[in-house]
Structure formats: C-alpha cells, structure tokens
MARLUM-878780 format. One line per 4 residues: their letters; for each residue x, y, z of C-alpha. Coordinates in Angstrom, 2 decimals. Example, Ala and Ser with C-alpha at 12.3 -4.5 7.8 and 13.67 -1.06 7.14 Angstrom:
! MARLUM-878780
as = 12.30,-4.50,7.80  13.67,-1.06,7.14 $
! end
This chain:
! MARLUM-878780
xxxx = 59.83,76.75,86.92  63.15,75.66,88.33  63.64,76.02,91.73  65.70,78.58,93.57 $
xxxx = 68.97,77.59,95.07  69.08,77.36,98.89  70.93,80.35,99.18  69.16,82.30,96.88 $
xxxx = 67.46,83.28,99.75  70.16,85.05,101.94  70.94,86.90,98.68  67.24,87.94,98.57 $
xxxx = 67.25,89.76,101.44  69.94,91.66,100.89  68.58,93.43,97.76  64.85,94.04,98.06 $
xxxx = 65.56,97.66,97.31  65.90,100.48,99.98  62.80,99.97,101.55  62.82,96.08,101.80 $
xxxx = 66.64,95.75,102.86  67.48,94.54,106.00  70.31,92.55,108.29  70.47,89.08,109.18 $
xxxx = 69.32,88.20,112.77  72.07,86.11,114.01  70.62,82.29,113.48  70.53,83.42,109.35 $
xxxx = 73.97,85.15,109.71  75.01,81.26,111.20  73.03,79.83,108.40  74.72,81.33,105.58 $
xxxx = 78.18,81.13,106.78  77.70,77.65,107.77  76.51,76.94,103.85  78.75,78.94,102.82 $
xxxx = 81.97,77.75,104.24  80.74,74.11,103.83  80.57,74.28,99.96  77.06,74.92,99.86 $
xxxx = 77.16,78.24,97.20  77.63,78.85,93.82  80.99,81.30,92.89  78.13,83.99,91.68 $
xxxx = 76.31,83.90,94.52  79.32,84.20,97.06  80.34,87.81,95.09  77.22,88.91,95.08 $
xxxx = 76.57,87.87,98.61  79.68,89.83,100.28  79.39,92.94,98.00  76.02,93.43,99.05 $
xxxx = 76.48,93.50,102.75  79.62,95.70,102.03  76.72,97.77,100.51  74.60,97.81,103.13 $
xxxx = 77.65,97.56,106.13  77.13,94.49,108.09  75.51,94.38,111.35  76.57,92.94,115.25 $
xxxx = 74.07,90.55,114.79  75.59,89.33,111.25  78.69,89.25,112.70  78.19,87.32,115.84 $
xxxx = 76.27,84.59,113.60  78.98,84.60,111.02  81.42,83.51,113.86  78.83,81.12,115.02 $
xxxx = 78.92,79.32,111.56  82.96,79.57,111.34  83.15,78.18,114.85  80.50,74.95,113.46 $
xxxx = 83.14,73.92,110.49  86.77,74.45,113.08  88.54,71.52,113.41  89.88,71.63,116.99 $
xxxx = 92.75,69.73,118.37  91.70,66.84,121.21  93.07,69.06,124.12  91.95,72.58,123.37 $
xxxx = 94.93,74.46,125.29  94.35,77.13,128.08  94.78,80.57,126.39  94.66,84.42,127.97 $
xxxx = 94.33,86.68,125.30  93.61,86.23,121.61  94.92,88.16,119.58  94.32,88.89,116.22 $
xxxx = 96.36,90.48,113.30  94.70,90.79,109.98  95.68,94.18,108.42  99.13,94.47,107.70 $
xxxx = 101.58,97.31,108.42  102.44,99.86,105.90  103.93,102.51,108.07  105.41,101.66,111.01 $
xxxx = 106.94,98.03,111.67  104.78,95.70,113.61  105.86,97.13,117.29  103.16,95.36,118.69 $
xxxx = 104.74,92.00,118.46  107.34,92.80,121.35  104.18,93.72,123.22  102.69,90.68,123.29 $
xxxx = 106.11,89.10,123.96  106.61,90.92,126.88  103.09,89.45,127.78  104.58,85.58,126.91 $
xxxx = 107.77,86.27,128.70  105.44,87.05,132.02  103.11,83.91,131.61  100.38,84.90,129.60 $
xxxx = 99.49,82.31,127.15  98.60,84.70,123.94  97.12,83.35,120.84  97.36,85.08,117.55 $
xxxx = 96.11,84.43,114.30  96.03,86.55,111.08  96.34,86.88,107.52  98.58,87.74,104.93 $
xxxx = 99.50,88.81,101.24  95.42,89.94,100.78  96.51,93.41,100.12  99.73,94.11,98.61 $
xxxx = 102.40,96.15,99.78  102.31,95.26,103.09  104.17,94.15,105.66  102.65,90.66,107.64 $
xxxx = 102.80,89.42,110.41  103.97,85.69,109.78  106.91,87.26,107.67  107.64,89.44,110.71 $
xxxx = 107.92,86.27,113.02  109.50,84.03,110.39  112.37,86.85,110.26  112.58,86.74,113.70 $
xxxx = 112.92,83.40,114.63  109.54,82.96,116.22  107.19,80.18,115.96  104.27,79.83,113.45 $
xxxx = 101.83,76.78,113.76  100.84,74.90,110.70  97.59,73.25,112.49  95.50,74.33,115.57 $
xxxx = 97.09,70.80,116.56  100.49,72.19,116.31  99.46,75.30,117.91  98.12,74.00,120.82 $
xxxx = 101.55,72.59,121.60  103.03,75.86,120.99  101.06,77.25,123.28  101.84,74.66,126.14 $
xxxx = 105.59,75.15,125.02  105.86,78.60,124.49  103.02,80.65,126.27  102.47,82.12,122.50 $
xxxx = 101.08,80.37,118.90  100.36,81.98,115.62  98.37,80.21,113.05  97.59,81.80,109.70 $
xxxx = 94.12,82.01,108.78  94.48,79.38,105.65  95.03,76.53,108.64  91.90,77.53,110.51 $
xxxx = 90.05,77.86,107.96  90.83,77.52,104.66  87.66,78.67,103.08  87.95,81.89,105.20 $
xxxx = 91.03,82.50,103.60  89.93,82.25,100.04  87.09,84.69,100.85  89.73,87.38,101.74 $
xxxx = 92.08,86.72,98.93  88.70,87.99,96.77  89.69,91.64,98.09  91.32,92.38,94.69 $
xxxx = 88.77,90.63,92.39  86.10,92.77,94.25  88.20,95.60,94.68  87.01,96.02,98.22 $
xxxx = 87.46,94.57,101.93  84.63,92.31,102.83  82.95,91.48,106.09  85.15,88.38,105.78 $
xxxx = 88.08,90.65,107.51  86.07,92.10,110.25  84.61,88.51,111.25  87.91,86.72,111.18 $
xxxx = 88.80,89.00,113.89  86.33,87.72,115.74  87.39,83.79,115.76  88.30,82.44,118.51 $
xxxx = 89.23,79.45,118.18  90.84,78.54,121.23  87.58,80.34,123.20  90.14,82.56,125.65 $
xxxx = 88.09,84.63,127.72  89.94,88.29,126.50  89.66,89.02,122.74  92.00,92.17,121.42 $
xxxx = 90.56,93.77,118.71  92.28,96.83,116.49  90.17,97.93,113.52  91.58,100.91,110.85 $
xxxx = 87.87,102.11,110.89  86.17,104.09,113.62  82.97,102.90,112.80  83.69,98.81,113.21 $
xxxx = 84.34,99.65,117.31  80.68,99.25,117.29  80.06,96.67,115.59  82.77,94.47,117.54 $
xxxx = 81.77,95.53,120.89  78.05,94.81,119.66  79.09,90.79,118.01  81.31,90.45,121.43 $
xxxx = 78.18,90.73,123.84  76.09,88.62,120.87  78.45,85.98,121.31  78.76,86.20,125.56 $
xxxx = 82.26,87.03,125.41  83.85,87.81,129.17  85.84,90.15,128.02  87.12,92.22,124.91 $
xxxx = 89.12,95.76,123.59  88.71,97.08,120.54  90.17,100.40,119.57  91.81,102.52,116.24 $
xxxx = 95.47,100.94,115.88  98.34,101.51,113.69  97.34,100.68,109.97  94.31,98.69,111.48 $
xxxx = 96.55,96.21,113.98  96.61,96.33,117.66  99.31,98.84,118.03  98.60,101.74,119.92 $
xxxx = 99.14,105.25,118.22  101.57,107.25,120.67  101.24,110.85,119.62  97.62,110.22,119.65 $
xxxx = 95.19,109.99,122.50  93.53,106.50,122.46  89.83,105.74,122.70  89.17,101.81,123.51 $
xxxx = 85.65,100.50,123.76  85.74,97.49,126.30  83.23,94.95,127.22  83.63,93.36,130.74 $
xxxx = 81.00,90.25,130.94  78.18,91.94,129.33  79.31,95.95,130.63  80.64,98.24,128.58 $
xxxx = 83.04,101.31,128.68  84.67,103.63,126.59  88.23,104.80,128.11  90.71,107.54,126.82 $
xxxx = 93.96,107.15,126.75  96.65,109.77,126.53  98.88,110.47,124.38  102.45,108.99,125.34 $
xxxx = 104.74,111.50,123.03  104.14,114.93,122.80  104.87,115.19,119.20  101.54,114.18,117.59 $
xxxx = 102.82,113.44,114.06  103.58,109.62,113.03  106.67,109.50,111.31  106.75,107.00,108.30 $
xxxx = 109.33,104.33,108.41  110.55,104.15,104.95  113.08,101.08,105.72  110.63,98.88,107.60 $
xxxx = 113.59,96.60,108.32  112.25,94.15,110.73  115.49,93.04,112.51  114.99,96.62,114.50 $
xxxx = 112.41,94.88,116.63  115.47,92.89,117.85  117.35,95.40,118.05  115.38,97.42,120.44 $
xxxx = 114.62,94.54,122.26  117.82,93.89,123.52  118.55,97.39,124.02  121.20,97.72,121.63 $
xxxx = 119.19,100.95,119.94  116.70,103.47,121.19  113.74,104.17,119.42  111.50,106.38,120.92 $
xxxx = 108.46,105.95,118.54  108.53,102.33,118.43  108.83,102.01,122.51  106.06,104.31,123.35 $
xxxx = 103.93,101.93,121.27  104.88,98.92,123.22  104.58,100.51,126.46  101.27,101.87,125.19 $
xxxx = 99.68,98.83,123.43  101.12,96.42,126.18  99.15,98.83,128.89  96.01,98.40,127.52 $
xxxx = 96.46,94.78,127.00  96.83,94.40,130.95  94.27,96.19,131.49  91.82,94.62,129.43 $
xxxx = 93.68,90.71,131.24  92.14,92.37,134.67  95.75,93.13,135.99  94.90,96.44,136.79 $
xxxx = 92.14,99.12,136.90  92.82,101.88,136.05  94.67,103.88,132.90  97.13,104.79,135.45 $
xxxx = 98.18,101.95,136.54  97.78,99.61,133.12  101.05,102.45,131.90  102.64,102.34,134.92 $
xxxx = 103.03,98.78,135.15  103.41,98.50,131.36  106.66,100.41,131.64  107.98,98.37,134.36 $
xxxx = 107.35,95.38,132.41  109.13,97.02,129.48  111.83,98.06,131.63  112.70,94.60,133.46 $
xxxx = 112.63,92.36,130.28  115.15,89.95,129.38  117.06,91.45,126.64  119.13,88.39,126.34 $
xxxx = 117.43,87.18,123.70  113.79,87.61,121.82  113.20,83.84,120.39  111.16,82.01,122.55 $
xx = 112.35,78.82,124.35  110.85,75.77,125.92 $
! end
C-alpha cells in the first residue's frame, strides 16, 4: 500500500463528512502553513486544502496558527525597525478612491511610524494600493530590508505581499482558478512582520470581525481594530455609523461610531482619478465625501494608538490634525 503524503493528513480532517469535520487547533494550523509555504504540498492538495476550509469558514484558532507558520518562513532584515501601527491593505477599491492613504499620512506627517503591506491585481477591476502610491510619488519597498529603511527615513513603508512572502502571494493569485477568496486573504491581514504593537484591520465581511479579534488575542497581540471599511480596506464609511471591535492587551470592546455626513448614501466615483488625493490634500479642491473619510478613519486610528479615549475625542482631534496639515506638499521627505 503506498503511503500517504504528509499532508494528506490536514486534508483529512477537513472532509470526514458533517459529523467528523472539524478546525485546526492552532499548532496544526502552524503545521500546515509551515509545510505548505515551505514547498512541502502537492498543487492538488493545496486546492483542495483552501477550498475546503472556505467550505467549512476558517476558525481564530486556524488563523492565529496560519500566521504562526508565515511568521516561521519571513526573512527579516538585521535591525527590525520600530513601527506604530500596521497597516494592512489587501482588497482593493472599486468605488471610492483609496481616501485612507492621506489618513495614514497625516499619521506619518505627526511621527507615527506606519507600516503597510498589501496586495494587488488578485481581483480585477480594481484599484490598488501600490498603483495609488506609485501615482503619487510615494515610496514602495522592494524588501523588508528596504523597508526598514523607509521606515527610519520616512515614518511610513509599503511592501507588497510578493516580497514578504512570495508563496503567500501565489496562494491569492489562485482566487480566479478557484473562483473564490481563500483564507489566504484574511490571514495575510494578519502578518505582521515588523511585530508593531497596533494592528488595523478592515474586512468587507461582517462575519471575519470575529474571527480577527479571536486570531489577535491567539497570537497576544497588545492591541488591534478591526471594523467594515470601504470595499473591504480601512476606510471608514461616513454616511454610515461605524461598529469597530477592539482588543486592548487581551480586553475587548465593541464601539459605535457615528455617522460623519448626514446623507447616508455612498456616491460611486466613476473617474477614480487618483491625482484628487493630491488635490485635496493641498487644499486646492473640496471634497466632502472623501474628507469625512479621512477625518473618520484617521479618528479611529488614534484611538486604537492610545492617543485618546474616547469617540469624542479620537474625531475631535482627528479634525484638528486634518485641519493643521502641511498642504505644501504630499510626497514624503527625509
């Protein structure tokens, strides 16, 4: 009898039928991630493998030891920089432009080293965040290396997912093979690499809030956000009240936040011309919409940094921060 493949068994637990199913604790999640991002599968088994726990939904615990495994196969730079917030980017905008860029510049321009890492092209039609910053003039790493001096130049880095981890990246590209997302999106999220002590987390899904906030006290994170964002990025709806689910070393809490524009409806942008975001940013055009969602997404980014406590004040200050920046110019200098 020939024997079964090492992995066969991961696979095997994942379709024993309805009554046999169950998740991975998080040491097998590790396992297979480790195996499989190390070269260790065959092409069949890796389909089958992330269709079936699309099937079944995957788990915290699955999760948590999926970014365990990812974290065992990183290749770090010698001097891991300081970094504040990460922040990651993985869906794409469709709708609106990616407003939630000048948020986290406003965040750079005040001293917060912000790390941001994403992917793009995995679903078409889309709008990416690396061609947003490209257009713009702002810098993208190449390396973890070369991001790491980004951040010590610049306060900010962006790496795409292929230079963190290659593999990774070739899992989500699968999306139109399989004709579905796989838990590959949802754990990339979850990275890390630099290990900053606030993770920002938007998710298109209502029902993944759980199962970040659940990986995020798995994996001892200090502090994290997750909450519905524009197209599935961190971009705060304005004409819609706001529900973020935060963990605060090992507490959690669910906050509402108000709407910022009475209007509730989201008006499309059919142009999606990204030199806008310049625009607005040095003040030489008003766009009502588009601020509101800085404001708001840049509010609950201080709040979840510890700046402030309450909603109150996170909006407050969020404005003022808004209001005062230097409109001189948006690319970042050393």
């Amino acid at each position: 009898m020939t024997e079964l493949h090492p992995f066969a068994k991961f696979i095997a637990i994942l379709a024993r039928g309805k009554t046999h199913i169950r998740s991975f604790t998080v040491a097998e999640a590790e396992e297979a991630m480790t195996m499989l991002l190390r070269g260790k599968t065959e092409p069949e088994q890796i389909g089958a493998f992330l269709m079936l726990l699309r099937l079944k939904e995957e788990s915290p615990e699955e999760i948590a030891g999926f970014v365990r495994g990812v974290g065992t196969t990183l290749q770090l730079p010698d001097e891991v920089p300081e970094v504040d917030l990460d922040w990651s980017s993985y869906a794409g905008k469709r709708r609106q432009l990616p407003w939630f860029l000048l948020s986290a510049l406003v965040l750079v321009r005040s001293g917060i080293r912000v790390f941001m890492h994403g992917a793009e092209g995995h679903t078409p039609g889309r709008l990416y965040t690396r061609d947003c910053l490209e257009q713009l003039g702002l810098p993208v790493a190449g390396s973890l290396s070369e991001a790491a001096g980004h951040i010590s130049r610049f306060n900010f880095a962006y790496v795409p997912l292929q230079h963190i981890s290659p593999k990774l990246k070739e899992l989500i590209e699968l999306r139109p093979l399989l004709g579905l997302r796989s838990p590959i999106h949802t754990l990339s999220r979850m990275i890390n690499p630099f290990d900053a002590p606030c993770m920002f987390q938007g998710i298109f899904h209502r029902g993944f809030m759980e199962t970040h906030k659940g990986a995020a006290l798995l994996l001892n994170q200090p502090h994290m956000a997750v909450f519905r964002g524009e197209g599935g990025e961190i971009e705060r709806r304005p004409g819609k009240t706001c529900e973020v689910w935060s963990v605060d070393h090992g507490k959690t809490e669910v906050t509402r936040w108000p709407a910022l524009l009475e209007d509730p409806r989201q008006p499309e942008d059919s142009d999606m011309k990204v030199e806008l975001l310049s625009t607005v940013w040095r003040g030489d055009a008003e766009n009502a919409y588009g601020e509101a969602s800085v404001v708001g997404t840049l509010a609950i980014a201080l709040k979840l940094l510890g700046r402030v406590a309450t909603v109150t004040e996170a909006e407050a200050m969020a404005a003022r921060m808004w209001a005062s920046r230097d409109t001189s110019q948006l690319a970042l200098v050393s």
